[in-house]
C-alpha positions, 0 to 999 in steps of 0.5 A, spaced: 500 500 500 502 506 498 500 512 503 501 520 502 498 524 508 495 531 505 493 537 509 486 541 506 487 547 504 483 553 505 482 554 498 479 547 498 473 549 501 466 550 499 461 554 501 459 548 505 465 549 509 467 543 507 472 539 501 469 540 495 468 533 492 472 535 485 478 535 490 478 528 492 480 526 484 486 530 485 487 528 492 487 520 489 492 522 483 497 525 489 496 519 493 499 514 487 506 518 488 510 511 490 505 507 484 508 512 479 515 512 482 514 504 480 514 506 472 519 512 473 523 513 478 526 519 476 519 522 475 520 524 469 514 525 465 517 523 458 513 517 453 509 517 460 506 509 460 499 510 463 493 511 461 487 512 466 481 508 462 475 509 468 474 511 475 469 512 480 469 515 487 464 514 493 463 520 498 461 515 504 463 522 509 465 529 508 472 531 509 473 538 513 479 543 513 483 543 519 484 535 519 489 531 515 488 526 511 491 519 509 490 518 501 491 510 501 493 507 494 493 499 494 494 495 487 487 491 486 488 487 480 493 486 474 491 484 467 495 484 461 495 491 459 491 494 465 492 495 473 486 496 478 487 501 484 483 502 490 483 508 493 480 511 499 481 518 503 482 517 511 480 523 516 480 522 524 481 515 523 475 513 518 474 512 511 471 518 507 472 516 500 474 511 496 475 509 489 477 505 483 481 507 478 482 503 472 489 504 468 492 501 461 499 501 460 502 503 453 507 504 449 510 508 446 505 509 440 500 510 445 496 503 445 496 498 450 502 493 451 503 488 456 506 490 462 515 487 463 516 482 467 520 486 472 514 491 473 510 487 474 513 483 479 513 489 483 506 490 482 504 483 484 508 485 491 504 490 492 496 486 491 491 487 496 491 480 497 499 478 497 499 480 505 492 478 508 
């Protein structure tokens, strides 16, 4: 599981006077850091090799400003070409939003290729179920 800890900002606030909900997309995105530092750990953006294909959150509580949260990202499948995560933000102790974000790897002619053995290895440690 990868974990990156995120202190709201004001800006992200609504007129509610909590996060607004289109934060949590870019919050989920921060919290890949160390998924992304798989495929290029010089972080360089060049022939990037992910392409996000679907993804859906669910707001199960409101995330308020003053609180940090915990952006947790966890390997859920890996296919062929494709790799599934699920995501969920953690404020005082209890789960806020989850989500599922589906990626395709490519090439460096944009279509879909098949994942190296070496990566995928490093994926395969990080599965969900690879540490129940």
């Amino acid at each position: 599981m990868y974990t990156t800890i995120i202190a709201p900002r004001v800006s992200e606030t609504d007129a509610v006077g909590h996060v607004n909900n289109t934060i949590a997309p870019v919050w989920f995105e921060a919290g890949r850091a160390g998924l992304f530092a798989e495929f290029r750990p010089d972080h360089s953006l060049e022939d990037w090799p992910l392409i996000v294909k679907t993804y859906t959150i669910v707001f199960d509580h409101e995330l308020v400003y003053g609180q940090d949260v915990t952006v947790e990202c966890r390997v859920a499948r890996i296919g062929r070409t494709s790799l599934a995560l699920h995501e969920s933000i953690v404020q005082g102790g209890r789960v806020c939003v989850t989500g599922e974000v589906l990626y395709v790897h490519v090439g460096a002619d944009r279509r879909p290729s098949p994942f190296s053995a070496e990566i995928r290895e490093r994926l395969s440690s990080q599965l969900e179920d690879a540490h129940v």
